[in-house]
C-alpha positions as CSV (number, residue, x, y, z in Angstrom):
1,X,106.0,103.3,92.2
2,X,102.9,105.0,91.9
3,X,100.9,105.9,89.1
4,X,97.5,107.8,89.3
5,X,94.6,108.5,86.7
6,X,92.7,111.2,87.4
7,X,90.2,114.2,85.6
8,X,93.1,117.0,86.1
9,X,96.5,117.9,86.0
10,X,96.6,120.5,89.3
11,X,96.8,119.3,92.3
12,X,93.2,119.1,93.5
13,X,92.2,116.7,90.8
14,X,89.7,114.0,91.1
15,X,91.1,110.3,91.0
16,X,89.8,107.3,89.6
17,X,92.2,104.8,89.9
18,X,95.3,104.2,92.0
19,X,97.8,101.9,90.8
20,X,101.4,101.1,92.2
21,X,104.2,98.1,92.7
22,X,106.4,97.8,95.6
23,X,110.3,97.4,94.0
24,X,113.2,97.3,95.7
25,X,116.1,100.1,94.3
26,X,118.8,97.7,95.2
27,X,118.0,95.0,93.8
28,X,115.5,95.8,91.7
29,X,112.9,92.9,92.6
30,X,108.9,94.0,92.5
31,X,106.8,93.1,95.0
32,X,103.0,93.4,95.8
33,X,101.1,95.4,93.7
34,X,97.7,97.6,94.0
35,X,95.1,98.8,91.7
36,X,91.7,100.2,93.0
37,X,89.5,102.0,90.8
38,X,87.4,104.7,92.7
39,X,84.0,106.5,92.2
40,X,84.2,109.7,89.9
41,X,81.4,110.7,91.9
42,X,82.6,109.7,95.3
43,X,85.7,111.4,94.2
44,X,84.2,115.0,93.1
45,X,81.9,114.9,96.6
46,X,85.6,114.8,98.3
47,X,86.8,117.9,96.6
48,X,88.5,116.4,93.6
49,X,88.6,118.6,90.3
50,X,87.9,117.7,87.1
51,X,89.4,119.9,84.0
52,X,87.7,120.3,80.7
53,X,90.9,119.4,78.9
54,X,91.3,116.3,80.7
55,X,87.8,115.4,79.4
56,X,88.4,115.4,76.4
57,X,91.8,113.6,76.5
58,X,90.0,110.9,77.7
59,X,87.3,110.8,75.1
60,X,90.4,110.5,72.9
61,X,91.4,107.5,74.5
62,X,91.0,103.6,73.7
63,X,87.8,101.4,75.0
64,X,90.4,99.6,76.9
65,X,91.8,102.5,78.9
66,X,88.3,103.8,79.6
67,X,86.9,100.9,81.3
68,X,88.5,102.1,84.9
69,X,85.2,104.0,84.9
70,X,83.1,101.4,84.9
71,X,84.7,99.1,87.0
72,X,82.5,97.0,89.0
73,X,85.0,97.0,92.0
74,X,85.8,100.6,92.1
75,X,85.2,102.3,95.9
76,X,84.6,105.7,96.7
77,X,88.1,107.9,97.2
78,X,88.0,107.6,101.0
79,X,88.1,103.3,101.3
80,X,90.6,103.6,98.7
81,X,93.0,105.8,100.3
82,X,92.8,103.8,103.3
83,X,93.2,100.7,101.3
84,X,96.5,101.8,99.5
85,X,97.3,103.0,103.3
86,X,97.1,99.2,104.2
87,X,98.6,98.0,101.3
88,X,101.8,99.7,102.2
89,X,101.8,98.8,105.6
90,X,101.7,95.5,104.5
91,X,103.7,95.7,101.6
92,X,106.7,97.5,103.1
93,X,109.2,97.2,105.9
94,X,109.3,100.6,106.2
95,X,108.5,102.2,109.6
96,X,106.9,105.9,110.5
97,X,105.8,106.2,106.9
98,X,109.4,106.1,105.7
99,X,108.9,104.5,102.1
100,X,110.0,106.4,99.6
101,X,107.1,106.9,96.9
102,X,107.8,107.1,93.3
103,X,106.0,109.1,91.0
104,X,105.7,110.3,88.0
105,X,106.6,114.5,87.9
106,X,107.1,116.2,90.6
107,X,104.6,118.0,90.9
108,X,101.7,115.4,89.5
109,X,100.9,111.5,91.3
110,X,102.4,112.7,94.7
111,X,101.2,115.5,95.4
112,X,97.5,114.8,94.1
113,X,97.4,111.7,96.0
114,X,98.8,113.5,99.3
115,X,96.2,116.6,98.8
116,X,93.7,113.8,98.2
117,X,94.7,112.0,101.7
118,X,94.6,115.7,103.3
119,X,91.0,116.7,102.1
120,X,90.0,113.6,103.6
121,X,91.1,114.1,107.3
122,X,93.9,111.3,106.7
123,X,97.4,111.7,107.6
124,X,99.6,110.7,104.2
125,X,101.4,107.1,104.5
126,X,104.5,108.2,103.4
127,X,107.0,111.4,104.5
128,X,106.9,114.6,102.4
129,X,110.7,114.2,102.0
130,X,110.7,111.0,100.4
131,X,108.8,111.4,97.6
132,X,110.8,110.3,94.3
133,X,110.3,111.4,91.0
134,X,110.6,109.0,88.0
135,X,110.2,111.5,85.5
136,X,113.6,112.7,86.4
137,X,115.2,109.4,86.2
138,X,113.7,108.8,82.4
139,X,115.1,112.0,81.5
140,X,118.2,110.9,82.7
141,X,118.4,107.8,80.5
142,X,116.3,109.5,77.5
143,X,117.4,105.9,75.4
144,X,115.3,103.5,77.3
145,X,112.2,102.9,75.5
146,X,108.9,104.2,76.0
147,X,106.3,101.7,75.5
148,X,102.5,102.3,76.5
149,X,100.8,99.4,77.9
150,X,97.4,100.6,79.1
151,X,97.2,101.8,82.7
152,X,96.8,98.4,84.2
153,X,100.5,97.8,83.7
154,X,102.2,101.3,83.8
155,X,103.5,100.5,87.2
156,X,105.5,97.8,86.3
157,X,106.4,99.4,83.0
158,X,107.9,102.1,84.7
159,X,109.9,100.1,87.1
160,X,111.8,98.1,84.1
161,X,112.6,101.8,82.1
162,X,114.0,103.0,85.0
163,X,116.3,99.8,85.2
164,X,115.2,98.8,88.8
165,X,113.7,95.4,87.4
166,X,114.7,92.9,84.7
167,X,112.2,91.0,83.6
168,X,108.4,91.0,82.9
169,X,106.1,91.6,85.2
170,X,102.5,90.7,84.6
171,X,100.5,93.3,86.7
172,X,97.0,91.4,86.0
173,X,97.9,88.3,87.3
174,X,99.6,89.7,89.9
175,X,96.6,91.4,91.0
176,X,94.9,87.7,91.0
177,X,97.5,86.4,93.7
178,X,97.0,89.9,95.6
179,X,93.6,89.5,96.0
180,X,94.0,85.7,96.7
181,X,96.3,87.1,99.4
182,X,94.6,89.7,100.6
183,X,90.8,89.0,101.2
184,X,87.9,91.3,101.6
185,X,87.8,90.7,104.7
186,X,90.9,91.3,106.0
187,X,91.4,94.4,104.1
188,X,88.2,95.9,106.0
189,X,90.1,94.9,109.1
190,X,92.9,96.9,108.7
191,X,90.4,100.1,106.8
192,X,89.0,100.1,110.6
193,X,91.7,99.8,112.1
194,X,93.6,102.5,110.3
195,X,90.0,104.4,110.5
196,X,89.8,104.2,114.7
197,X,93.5,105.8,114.8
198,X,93.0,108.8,112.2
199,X,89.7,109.5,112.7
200,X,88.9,108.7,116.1
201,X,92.5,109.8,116.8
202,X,92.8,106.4,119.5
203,X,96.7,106.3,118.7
204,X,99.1,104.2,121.2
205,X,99.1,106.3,123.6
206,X,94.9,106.4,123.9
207,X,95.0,102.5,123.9
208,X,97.8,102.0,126.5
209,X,95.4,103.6,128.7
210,X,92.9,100.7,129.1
211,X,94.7,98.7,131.1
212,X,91.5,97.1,131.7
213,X,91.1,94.9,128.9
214,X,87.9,96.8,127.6
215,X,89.4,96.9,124.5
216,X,89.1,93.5,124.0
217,X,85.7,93.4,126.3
218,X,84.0,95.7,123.1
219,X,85.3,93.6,121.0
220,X,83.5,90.7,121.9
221,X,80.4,92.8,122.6
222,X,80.5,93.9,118.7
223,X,81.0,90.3,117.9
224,X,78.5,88.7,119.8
225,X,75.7,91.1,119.0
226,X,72.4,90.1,117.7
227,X,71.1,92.6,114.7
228,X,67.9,90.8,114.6
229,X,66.9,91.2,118.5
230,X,68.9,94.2,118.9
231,X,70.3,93.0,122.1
232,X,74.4,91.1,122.7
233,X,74.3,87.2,123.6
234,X,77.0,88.5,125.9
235,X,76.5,86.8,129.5
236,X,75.4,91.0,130.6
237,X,73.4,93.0,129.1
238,X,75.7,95.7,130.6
239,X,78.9,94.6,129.2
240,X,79.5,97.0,127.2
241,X,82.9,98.9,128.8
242,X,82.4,102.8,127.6
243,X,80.1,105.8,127.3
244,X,76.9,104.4,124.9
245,X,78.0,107.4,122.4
246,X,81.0,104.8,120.9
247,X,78.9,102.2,120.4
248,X,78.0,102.3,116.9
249,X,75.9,99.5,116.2
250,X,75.1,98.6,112.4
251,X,75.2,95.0,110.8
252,X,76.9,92.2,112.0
253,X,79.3,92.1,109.4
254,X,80.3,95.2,110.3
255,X,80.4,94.7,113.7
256,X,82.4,91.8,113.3
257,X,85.3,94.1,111.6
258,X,84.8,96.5,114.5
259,X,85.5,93.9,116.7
260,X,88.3,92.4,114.9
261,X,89.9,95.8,114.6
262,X,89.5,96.4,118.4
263,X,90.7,92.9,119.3
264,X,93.9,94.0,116.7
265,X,94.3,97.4,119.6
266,X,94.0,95.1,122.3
267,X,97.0,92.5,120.9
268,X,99.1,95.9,119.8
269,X,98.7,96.9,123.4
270,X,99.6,94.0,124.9
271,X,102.7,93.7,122.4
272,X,104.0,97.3,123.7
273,X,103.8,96.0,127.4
274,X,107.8,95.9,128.9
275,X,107.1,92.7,130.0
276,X,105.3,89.8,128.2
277,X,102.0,88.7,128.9
């Protein structure tokens, strides 16, 4: 289930937070859930929109609700697509981008998130045909109460009205045991990683190529490079495998997510291999 808040209703509009909860239709158990909070600014610089109705909606609004501006953790709208496009791949079982993503309308949380994930040169995590609209499902049970709980907890809300969950779900501590879960670093693993295949375009195909283990070779030349002297601790100065142009040097917490994200190709390489290594 997803559930956006953003400065517009059409489909360009600018979003400052992302919230959703994995749930399972069957049986209706939640799983994992995600909030991020991203820049306004960040957001508009990306193309998003904001409406002068919308504005003032929000001025209307309670102290409570408005605090997803402020947010000390929010990110700009690029890290946070690619961290929601993490947090399904490691939320769901689904394969190829097959979960199907709730939303609420039609024509409003999917769609801006998808034209959001478009303007920014990333492919979409989920298929165009299996987007789900809850505001169908509510109309179709108009007796199950509506009860506003602040954005935090919307996600969850909206799971129980549509009857796919029956009990309480408390989406702040929740978010305590994701992020207890999930670290920082980690998560910046997989932005790479996700960042070298839809950016870079260095899909399976790209990596099955380097049969010579450079992968794994720039891996360790990220990791054992020294910011201060400007030169790798590696036993040769030349180990570096590929053109000087891909080597994108900047501090060595970076580089270490680089090279943790490259090591991650090399494994994923190795794993497709017919026969084990």
């Amino acid at each position: 289930m997803l559930d956006l808040e953003t400065m517009g209703t059409n489909p360009s509009a600018a979003i400052i937070a992302i919230g959703a909860i994995v749930f399972d239709l069957e049986t209706g158990q939640l799983g994992r859930t995600f909030l991020q909070a991203v820049d306004l600014g960040n957001s508009m610089l990306n193309g998003g929109i904001v409406d002068a109705d919308t504005v003032e909606w929000w001025m209307k609004q309670s102290d409570d609700a408005k605090r997803v501006f402020f947010d000390e953790e929010r990110r700009g709208i690029y890290d946070s697509l690619m961290s929601f496009f993490s947090f399904l791949t490691i939320s769901t079982t689904c394969k190829d981008g097959d979960v199907k993503m709730w939303g609420n309308g039609s024509d409003f949380d999917n769609v801006i998130l998808r034209n959001a994930y478009e303007r920014c040169g990333i492919k979409p995590p989920w298929k165009f045909r299996n987007n789900r609209c809850y505001r169908t499902i509510k109309n179709l049970y108009p007796n199950t109460p509506f009860v506003c709980e602040g954005h935090r907890a919307q996600c969850a809300r909206r799971c129980q009205e549509s009857g796919q969950a029956s009990h309480r779900h408390d989406w702040r501590q929740s978010m305590i045991e994701r992020r207890q879960e999930i670290t920082t670093a980690l998560r910046d693993v997989i932005v790479e990683r996700y960042r070298q295949i839809n950016d870079e375009h260095f899909n399976a195909a790209h990596d099955d190529e380097h049969t010579d283990c450079s992968l794994a070779v720039a891996s360790a030349y990220y990791a054992t490079f020294d910011t201060h002297t400007r030169v790798t601790t590696h036993e040769s100065d030349d180990a570096w495998p590929w053109d000087e142009k891909w080597l994108k040097i900047t501090t060595h917490r970076q580089n270490c997510v680089k090279a943790a994200a490259l090591l991650i190709a090399e494994i994923e390489r190795l794993d497709r291999r017919p026969e084990a290594e």
